[in-house]
C-alpha positions as CSV (number, residue, x, y, z in Angstrom):
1,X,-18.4,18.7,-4.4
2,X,-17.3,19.5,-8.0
3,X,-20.2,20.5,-10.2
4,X,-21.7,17.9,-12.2
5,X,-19.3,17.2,-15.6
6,X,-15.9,18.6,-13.4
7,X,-13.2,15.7,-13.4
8,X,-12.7,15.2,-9.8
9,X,-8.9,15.2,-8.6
10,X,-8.2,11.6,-7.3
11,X,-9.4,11.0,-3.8
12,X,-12.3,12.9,-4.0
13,X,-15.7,11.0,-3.9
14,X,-18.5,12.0,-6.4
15,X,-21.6,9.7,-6.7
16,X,-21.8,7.1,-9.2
17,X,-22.7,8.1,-12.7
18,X,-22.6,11.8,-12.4
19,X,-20.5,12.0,-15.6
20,X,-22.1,12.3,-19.1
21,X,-20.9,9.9,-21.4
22,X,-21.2,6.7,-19.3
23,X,-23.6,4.1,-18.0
24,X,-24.2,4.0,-14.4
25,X,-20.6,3.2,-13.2
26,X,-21.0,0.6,-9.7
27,X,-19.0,2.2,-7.4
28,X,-17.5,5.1,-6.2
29,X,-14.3,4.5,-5.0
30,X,-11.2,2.7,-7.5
31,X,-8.1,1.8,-4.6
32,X,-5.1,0.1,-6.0
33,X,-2.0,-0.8,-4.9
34,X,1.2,0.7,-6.0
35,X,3.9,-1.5,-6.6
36,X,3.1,-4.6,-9.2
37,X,-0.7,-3.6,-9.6
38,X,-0.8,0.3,-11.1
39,X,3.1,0.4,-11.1
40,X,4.2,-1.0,-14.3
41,X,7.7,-3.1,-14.2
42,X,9.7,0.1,-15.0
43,X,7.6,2.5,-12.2
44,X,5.6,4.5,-14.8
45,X,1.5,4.1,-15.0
46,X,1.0,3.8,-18.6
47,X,-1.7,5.6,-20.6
48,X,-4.1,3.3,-21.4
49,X,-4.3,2.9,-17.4
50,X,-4.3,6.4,-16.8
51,X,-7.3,7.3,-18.9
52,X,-9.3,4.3,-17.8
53,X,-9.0,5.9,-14.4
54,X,-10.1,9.4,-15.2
55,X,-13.0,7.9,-17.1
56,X,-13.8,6.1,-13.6
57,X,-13.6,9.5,-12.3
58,X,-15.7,11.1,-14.5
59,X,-18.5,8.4,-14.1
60,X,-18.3,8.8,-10.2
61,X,-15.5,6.5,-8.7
62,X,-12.4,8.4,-7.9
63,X,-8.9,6.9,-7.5
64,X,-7.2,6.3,-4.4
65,X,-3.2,4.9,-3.8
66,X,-3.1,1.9,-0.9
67,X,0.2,1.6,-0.9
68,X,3.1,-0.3,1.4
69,X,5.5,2.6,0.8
70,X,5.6,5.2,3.3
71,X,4.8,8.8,2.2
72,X,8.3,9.7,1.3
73,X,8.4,6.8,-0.6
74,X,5.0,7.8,-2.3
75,X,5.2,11.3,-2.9
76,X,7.5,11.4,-6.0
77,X,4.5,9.0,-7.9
78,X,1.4,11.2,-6.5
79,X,3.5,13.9,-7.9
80,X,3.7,12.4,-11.9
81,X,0.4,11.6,-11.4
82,X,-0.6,14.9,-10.5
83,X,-2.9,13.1,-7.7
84,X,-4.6,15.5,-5.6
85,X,-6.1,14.0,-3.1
86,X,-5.9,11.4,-0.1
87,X,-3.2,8.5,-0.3
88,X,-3.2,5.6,1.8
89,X,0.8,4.7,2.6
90,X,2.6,2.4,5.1
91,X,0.2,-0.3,5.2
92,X,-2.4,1.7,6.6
93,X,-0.5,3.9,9.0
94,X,-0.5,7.1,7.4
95,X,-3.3,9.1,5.1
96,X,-2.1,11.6,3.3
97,X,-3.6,14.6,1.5
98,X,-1.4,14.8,-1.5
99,X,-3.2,18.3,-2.7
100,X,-2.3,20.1,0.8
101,X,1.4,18.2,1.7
102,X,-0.2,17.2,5.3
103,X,-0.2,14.0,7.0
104,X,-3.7,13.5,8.3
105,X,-2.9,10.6,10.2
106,X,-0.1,8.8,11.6
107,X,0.3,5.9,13.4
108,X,3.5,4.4,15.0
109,X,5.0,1.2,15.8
110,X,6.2,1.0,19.7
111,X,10.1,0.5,19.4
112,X,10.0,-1.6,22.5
113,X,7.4,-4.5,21.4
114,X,9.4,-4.1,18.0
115,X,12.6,-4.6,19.5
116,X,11.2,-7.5,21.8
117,X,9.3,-9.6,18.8
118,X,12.9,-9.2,17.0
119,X,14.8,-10.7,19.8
120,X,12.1,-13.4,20.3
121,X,12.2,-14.2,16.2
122,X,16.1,-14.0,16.3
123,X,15.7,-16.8,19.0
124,X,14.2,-19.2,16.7
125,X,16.1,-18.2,13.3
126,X,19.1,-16.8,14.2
127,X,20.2,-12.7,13.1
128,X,17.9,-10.9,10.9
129,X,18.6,-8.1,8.4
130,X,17.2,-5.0,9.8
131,X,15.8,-1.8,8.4
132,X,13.3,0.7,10.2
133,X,11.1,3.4,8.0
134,X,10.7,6.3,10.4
135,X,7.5,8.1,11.1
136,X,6.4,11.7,9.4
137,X,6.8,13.3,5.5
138,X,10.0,12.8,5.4
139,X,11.5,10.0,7.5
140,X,14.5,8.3,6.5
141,X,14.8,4.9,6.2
142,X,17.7,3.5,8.1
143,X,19.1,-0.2,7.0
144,X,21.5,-1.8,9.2
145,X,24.2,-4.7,7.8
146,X,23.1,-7.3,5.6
147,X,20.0,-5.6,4.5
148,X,19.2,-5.5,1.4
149,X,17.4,-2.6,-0.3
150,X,14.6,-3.4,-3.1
151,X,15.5,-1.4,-6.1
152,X,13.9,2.0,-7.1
153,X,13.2,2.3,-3.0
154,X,13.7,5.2,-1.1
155,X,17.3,5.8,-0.5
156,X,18.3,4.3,2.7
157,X,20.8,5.5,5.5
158,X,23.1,2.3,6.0
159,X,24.2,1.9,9.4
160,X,27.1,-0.7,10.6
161,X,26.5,-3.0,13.9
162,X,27.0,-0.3,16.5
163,X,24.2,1.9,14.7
164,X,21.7,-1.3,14.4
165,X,21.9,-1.4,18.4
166,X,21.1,2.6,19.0
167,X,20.0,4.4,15.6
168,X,17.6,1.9,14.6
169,X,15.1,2.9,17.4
170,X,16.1,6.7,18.6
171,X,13.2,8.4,16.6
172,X,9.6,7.2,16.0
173,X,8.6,4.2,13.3
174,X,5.8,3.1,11.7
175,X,7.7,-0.6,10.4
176,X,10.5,-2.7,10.5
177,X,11.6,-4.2,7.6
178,X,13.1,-7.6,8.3
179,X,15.6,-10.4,6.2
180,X,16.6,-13.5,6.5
181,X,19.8,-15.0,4.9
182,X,18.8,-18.0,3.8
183,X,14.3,-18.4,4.5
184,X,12.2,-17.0,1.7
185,X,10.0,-14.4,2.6
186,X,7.1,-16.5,3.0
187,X,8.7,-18.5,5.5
188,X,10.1,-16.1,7.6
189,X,6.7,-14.2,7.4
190,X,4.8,-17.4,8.5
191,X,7.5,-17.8,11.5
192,X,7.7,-14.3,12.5
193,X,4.1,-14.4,12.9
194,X,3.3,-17.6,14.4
195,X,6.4,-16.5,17.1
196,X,5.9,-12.9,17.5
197,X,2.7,-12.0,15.9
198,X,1.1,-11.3,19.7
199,X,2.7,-8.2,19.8
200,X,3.1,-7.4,16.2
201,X,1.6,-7.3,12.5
202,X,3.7,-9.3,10.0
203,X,2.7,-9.1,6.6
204,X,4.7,-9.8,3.2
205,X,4.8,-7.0,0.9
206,X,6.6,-7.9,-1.7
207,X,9.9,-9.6,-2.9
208,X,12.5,-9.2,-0.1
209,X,9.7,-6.9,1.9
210,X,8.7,-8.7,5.1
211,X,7.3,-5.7,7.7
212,X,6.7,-5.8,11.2
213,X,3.7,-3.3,11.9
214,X,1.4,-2.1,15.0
215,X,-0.4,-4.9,15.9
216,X,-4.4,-4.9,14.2
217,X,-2.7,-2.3,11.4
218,X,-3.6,-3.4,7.6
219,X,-4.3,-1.5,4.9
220,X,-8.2,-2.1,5.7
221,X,-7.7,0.5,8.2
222,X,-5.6,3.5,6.4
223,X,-8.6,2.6,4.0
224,X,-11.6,2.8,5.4
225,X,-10.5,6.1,7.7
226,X,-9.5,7.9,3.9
227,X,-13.0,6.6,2.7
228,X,-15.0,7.9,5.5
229,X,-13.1,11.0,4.9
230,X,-14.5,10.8,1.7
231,X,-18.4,9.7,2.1
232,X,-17.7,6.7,0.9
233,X,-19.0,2.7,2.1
234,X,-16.7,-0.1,1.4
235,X,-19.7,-1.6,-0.4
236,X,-18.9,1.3,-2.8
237,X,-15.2,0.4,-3.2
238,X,-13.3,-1.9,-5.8
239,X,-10.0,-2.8,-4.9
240,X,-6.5,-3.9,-7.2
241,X,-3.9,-5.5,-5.9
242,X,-1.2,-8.2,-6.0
243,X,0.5,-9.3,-2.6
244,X,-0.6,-10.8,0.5
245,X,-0.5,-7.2,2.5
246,X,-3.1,-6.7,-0.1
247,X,-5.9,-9.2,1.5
248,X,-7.7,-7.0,4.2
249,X,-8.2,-4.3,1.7
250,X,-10.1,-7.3,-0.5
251,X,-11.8,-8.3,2.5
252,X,-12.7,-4.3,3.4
253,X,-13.8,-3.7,0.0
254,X,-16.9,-5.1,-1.9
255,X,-15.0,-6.3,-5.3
256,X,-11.2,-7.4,-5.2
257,X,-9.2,-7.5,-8.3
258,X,-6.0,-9.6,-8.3
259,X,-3.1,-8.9,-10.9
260,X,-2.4,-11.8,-13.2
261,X,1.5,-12.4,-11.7
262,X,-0.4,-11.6,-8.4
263,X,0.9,-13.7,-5.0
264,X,-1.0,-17.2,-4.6
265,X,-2.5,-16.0,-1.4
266,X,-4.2,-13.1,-3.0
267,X,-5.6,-14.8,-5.8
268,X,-7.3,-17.6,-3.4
269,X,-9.2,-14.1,-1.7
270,X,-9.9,-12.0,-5.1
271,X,-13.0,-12.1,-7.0
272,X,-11.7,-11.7,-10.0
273,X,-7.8,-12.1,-11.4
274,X,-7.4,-9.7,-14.3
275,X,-4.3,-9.4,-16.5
276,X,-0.5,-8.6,-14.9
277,X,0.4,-5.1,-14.3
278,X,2.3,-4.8,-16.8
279,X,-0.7,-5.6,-19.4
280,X,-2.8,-3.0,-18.4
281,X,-4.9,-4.9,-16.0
282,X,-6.2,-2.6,-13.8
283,X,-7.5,-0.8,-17.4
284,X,-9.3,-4.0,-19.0
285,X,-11.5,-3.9,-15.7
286,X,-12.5,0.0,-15.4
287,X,-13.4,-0.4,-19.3
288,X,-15.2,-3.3,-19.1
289,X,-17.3,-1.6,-15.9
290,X,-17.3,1.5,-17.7
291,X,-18.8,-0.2,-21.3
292,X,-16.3,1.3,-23.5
């Protein structure tokens, strides 16, 4: 444990208050999303935000990424953060220890359920877009026709039809990515899971971001494995976010913060809607907790 005073580097759990210069701050861990929550619309964290979490740190409540993106995906923002310590990436699957460059643990999605709960979705709503993120600190992400990549996401290996039938699935996953030409994401998340959510996870991540995961995976669990890592209870955590891959990490944590612009779903789960995250939301909160 630092020494009472030290700034602690994200990710690593002091208790509540031990900072001079603050009330009693009420909790000890801050986890927020990435993308549309700490992310403002052109990638950067501004600096309102970014002192508002070292003052959280200070008073006891360290910062910790949950993110969607998978760590080589995530890195590149730990890094102009200078974040130190565990990140939460790939819905869960993977905790990283940003200070050390090591994946402390990993958890894949079986390419053979994955392939099966595609052919049974295909079935009912004809071809899918395809893309696959494969597993470890620096797996590619392979896209096969049709798919269309989110801007600003890691760059992605385009294969043509031959490659979606044999390089999609020849090394180890932790998600498909799926599209449909003409259903909007939520639909094609509410079929995918009502159809094939026996053998997978589907969640909705974002515009154009429908993932197929390990079936019971969330972001709940990347969490609370980092935060036992940490001491830390998830009646100690707040949580920010802004999609429905968001919710179990509300549900984990004792207080769940939705961004203004956040997804309906979220909102009808949070305990509190602050403003968008391009308004410094995450900020007005910490102060407000914080009493400055």
């Amino acid at each position: 444990m630092p020494a009472a005073g030290a700034v602690p580097v994200p990710g690593q759990a002091l208790g509540p208050g031990q900072a001079p210069g603050h009330r009693r701050f009420p909790y000890r861990l801050v986890a927020t999303d990435l993308d549309g929550t700490l992310l403002r619309s052109d990638d950067t964290v501004s600096p309102r935000t970014r002192a508002a979490l070292v003052a959280a740190a200070e008073a006891g409540a360290p910062h910790i990424v949950v993110t969607g993106r998978p760590v080589p995906w995530t890195k590149k923002v730990l890094e102009e953060l200078d974040y130190q310590g565990l990140a939460v990436c790939a819905q869960g699957a993977q905790v990283y220890d940003a200070g050390s460059g090591r994946l402390l643990t990993s958890v894949t999605l079986e390419r053979g359920l994955a392939r099966r709960a595609i052919e049974l979705i295909e079935e009912h709503t004809g071809p899918l877009a395809l893309a696959v993120s494969r597993d470890g600190l620096d797996g590619d992400v392979l896209t096969g026709p049709g798919y269309r990549v989110q801007e600003g996401a890691l760059a992605s290996i385009e294969l043509d039809d031959a490659g979606r039938a044999t390089a999609l699935w020849e090394q180890p996953i932790n998600k498909v990515y799926i599209q449909h030409p003409a259903l909007s994401d939520d639909a094609l998340a509410t079929v995918a899971t009502a159809i094939a959510g026996q053998l997978v996870g589907v969640v909705m991540a974002g515009e154009g971001v429908v993932e197929l995961l390990p079936l019971g995976l969330t972001k709940a669990t990347g969490l609370s494995l980092a935060a036992r890592r940490l001491g830390v209870k998830a009646a100690e955590t707040i949580a920010f976010g802004d999609m429905p891959n968001d919710i179990p990490m509300f549900r984990w944590a004792t207080h769940g913060v939705a961004m203004a612009d956040a997804h309906e779903d979220l909102k009808a789960v949070a305990d509190e809607i602050t403003l968008s995250h391009d308004a410094d939301g995450i900020a007005v909160v910490l102060e407000r907790l914080l009493g400055e």
